[in-house]
N, C-alpha and C positions, 0 to 999 in steps of 0.2 A: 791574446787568446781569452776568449771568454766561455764560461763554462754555459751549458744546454740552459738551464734554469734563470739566467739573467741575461737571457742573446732578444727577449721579446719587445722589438719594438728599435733597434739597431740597426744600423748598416753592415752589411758584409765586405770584408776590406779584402778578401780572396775569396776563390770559388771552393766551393765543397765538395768532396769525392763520395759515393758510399762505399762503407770496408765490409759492409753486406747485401747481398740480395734479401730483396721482398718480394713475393713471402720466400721464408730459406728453405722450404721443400711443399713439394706439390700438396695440397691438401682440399677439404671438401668447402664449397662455397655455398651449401644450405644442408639442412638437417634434412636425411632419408636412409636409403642405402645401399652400399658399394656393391657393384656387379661388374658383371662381364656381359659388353650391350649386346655380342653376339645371344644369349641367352634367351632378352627379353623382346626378339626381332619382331613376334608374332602373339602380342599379349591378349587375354589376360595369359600371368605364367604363375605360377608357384614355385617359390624357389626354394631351400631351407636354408634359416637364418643363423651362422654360426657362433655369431659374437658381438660383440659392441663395441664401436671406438668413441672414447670423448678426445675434446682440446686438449692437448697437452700428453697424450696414450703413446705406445712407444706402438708400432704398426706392427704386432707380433701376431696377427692371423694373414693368411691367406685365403684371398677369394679364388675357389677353384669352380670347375663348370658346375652349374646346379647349384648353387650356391648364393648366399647374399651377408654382409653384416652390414650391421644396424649402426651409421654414421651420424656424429654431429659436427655442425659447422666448426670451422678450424682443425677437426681433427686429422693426420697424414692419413694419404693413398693409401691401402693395405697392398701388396702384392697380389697380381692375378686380374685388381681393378681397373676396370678404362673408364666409367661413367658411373655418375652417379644420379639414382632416379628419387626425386623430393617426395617423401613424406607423404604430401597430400595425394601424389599418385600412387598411391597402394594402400592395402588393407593387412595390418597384422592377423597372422593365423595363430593364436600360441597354443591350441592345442598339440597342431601337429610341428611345435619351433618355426611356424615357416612364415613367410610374405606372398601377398599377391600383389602382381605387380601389374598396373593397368593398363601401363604408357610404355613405350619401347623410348629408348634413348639410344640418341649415339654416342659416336665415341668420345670422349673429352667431357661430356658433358657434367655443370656441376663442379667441374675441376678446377681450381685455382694452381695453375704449372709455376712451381717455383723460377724466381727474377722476373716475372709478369707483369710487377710492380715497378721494380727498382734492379737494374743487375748491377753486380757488385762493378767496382769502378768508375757507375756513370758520371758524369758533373751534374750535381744535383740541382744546385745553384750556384750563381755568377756574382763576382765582385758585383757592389751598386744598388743589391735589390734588399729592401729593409724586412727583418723576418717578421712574418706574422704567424699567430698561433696554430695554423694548417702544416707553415714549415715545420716548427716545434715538432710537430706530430713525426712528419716524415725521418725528420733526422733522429727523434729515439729509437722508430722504428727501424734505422738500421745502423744503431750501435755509436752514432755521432756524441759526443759528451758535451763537445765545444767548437767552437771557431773561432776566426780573427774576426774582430769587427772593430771598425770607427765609434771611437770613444763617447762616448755622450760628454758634452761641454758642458762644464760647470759654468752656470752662469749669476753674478749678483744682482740683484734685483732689489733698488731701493728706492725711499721718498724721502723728498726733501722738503720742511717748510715748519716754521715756529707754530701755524695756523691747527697742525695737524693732529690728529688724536684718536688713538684705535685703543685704548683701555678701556673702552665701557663704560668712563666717568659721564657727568655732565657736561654739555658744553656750554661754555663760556663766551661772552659777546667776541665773537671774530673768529673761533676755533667752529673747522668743520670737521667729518669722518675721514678716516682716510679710506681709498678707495681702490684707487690704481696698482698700488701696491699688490694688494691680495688679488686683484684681478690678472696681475702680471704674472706673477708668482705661478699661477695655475696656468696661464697662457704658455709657459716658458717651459713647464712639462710639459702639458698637452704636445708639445714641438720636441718633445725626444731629450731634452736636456736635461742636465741636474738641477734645480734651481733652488738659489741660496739666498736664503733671506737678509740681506743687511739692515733691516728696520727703517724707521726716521729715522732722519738723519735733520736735526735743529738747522737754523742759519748761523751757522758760525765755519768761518771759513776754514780756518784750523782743523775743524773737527772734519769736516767735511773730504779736505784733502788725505785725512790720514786714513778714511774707511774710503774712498778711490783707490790709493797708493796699496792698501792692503787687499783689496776685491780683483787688482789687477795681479798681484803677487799669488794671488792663490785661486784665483777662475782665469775662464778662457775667456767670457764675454761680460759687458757690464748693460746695462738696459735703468734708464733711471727716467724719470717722465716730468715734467714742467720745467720751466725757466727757458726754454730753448728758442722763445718769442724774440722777433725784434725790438730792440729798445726794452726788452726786459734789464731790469738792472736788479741781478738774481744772484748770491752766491753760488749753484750751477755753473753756470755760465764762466762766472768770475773766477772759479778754481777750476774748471774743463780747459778755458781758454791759459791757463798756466802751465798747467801741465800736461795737456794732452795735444796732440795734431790735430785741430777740430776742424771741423765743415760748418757752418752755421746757413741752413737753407728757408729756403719760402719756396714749395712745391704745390706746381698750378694745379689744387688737388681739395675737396671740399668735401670731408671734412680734414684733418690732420694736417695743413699747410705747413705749420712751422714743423723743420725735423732739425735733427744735427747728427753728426756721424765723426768719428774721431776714432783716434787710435792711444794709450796709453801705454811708452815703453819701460819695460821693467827686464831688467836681465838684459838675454838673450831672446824676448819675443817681443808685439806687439798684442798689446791687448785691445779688441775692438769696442768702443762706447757708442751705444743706442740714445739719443737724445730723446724722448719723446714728448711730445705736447701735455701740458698738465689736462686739458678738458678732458672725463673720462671717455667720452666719444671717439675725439679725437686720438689719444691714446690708444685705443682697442683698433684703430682703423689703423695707423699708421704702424703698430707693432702684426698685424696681418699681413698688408702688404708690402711693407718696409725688412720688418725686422724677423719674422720669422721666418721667411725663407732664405738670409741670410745663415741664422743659426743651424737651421737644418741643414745649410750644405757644409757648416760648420761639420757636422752630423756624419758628412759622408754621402748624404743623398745627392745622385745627380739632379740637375735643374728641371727635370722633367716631376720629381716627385717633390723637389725641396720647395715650391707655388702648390698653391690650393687650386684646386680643379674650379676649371671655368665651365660655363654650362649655358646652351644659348636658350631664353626663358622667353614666356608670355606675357606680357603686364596687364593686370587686369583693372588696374586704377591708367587714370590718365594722370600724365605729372610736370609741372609746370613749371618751370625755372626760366632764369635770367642768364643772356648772356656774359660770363666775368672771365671768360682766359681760361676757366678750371674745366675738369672734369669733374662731377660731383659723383660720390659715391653712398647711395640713398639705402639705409637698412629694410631687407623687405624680408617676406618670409613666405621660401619658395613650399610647393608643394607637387602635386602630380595627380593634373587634371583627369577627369575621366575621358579625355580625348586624346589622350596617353601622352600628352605633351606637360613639358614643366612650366608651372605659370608659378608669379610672385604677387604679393599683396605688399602694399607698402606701409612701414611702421608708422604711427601713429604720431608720433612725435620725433623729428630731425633735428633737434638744435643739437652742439656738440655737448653738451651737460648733461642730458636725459637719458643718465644710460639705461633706464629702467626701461624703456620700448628697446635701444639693442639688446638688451637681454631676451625679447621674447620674437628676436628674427632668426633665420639661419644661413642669409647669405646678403654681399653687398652687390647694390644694383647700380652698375655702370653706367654712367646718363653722361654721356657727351655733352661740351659745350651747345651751348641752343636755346630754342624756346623750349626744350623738356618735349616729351612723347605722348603719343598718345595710346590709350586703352586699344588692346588688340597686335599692338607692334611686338616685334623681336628685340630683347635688348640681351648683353651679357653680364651675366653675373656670377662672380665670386663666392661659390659654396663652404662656408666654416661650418658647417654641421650638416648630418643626412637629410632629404627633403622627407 
């Protein structure tokens, strides 16, 4: 069970009932005032105006024949009232307390009839469907506090390599920034998860195995990026293949080829390990289409939301590759033509290191093995952010 205030952005693990109607009693749906429509059949009328209800008024007048009070939105039906006539159709008289009323209404009119909204009992929502902030709404507005949902996975998230360096210092001949890390870390949210920073982590195997051995004892999932190359001879590798179930793959896939996928047991579970590619490219590619809709179903979501939405786009460049076995997957950045179709422009720079052009794309571009396409075609692609 998780309470109202931390359910945003979850899976719902059962469906939700309401224990109230919306709205819980008939009341006005704009600012004017309560009549009796028989009244107003043959306008202009004058009617005399007896009283006032705001939001939140206990309905302690009656609207009797000849009669009208002065309504604001949200406030309850008074008794005696069928319709309610807006404000801008009428003219206050206040010499004589009264109203002219210009416009006839019917019956109902203006009324918001309690359970119109929400009747008590309905299923609001169903196991599967992740809450967004619209739901939020709905459920305080009828008294929901919490629900069961699928736990957000904790997930560790770390780097490995002597080379590395994220303190700010100088660097030194052979030490670069670190990068993937901090990109992970935020990637691992964005995806609904907890995500837990394990740091660098040095080459030294010992050390290595004891922040695995302990990421598995206390997350659900691990995600750690380089060494997962062929013929790497990586402490990764050397301590995953010890102690873990591993998969060690080459996926006919351009960019992110090398992956690995494993399982670490501790207890009674299995804990699942993301191998990732150390190139930053490759890393962002292969934890997209690899590893985050895995964690998301971690998550609870079904496989219909746990994948990034595909979208069939315009190329507005032509694009030119080599036949190799792969499917290449080209960073572009879609938008929405004034022909009301979505076309893509492709980034500027493809190698798998340059992650400063995928930073400024928003989705990946499907390119079949082939000679590549040409300007004008339909291709699909993988939307990671709004066009």
């Amino acid at each position: 069970m998780v309470n109202i205030e931390d359910l945003y952005g979850m899976v719902l693990a059962d469906s939700v009932t309401a224990p109230e109607s919306v709205p819980p009693f008939d009341n006005t749906a704009v600012d004017g005032y309560a009549v009796r429509s028989g009244d107003v059949v043959s306008p202009p009328v004058t009617l005399k105006v007896i009283g006032e209800l705001a939001a939140g008024a206990e309905p302690n007048i009656a609207v009797d024949p000849g009669t009208a009070v002065r309504i604001m939105t949200g406030a309850p039906i008074p008794e005696g009232c069928d319709a309610i006539v807006m404000v801008e159709d009428t003219e206050r008289l206040p010499d004589i307390d009264g109203v002219l009323v210009k416009m006839s209404v019917p019956v109902g009119a203006g009324i918001r009839l309690a359970g119109s909204d929400i009747t008590r009992g309905v299923v609001l929502f169903s196991a599967g469907v992740e809450v967004n902030a619209a739901m939020l709404g709905v459920l305080a507005s009828c008294n929901v506090r919490g629900a069961s949902a699928h736990r957000r996975p904790r997930v560790a998230v770390l780097s490995t390599g002597d080379e590395l360096v994220d303190d700010g210092s100088p660097l030194r001949v052979g030490q670069i920034r670190e990068s993937n890390r901090t990109m992970l870390l935020r990637l691992v949210a964005e995806a609904g998860c907890v995500a837990v920073d394990y740091g660098i982590i040095r080459d030294d195997e010992n050390a290595l195995e004891r922040v695995l051995r302990d990421a598995a004892d206390t997350c659900d999932a691990i995600v750690t990026s380089g060494g997962v190359s062929m013929g790497d001879y990586d402490v990764v590798k050397l301590v995953l293949s010890r102690i873990a179930d591993m998969y060690w793959m080459q996926i006919a896939m351009k960019p992110a080829k090398p992956f690995a996928f494993g399982e670490i047991s501790t207890g009674s579970k299995k804990v699942p390990v993301f191998g990732l590619p150390g190139n930053p490219v490759s890393s962002f590619v292969s934890f997209e289409l690899l590893a985050r809709p895995a964690l998301r179903s971690m998550a609870g979501h079904p496989a219909v939301t746990a994948f990034r939405s595909y979208a069939t786009v315009v190329l507005d460049d032509e694009i030119r590759r080599k036949s190799d076995g792969k499917v290449h997957f080209d960073r572009v950045f879609s938008y929405w033509h004034q022909d009301g179709r979505l076309h893509v422009r492709r980034g500027d720079a493809q190698a798998s290191h340059q992650l400063s052009a995928t930073a400024q794309t928003n989705a990946l571009l499907e390119v079949p093995d082939g000679e590549g396409m040409k300007a004008g075609d339909t291709a699909r692609a993988l939307l990671f952010r709004p066009a």
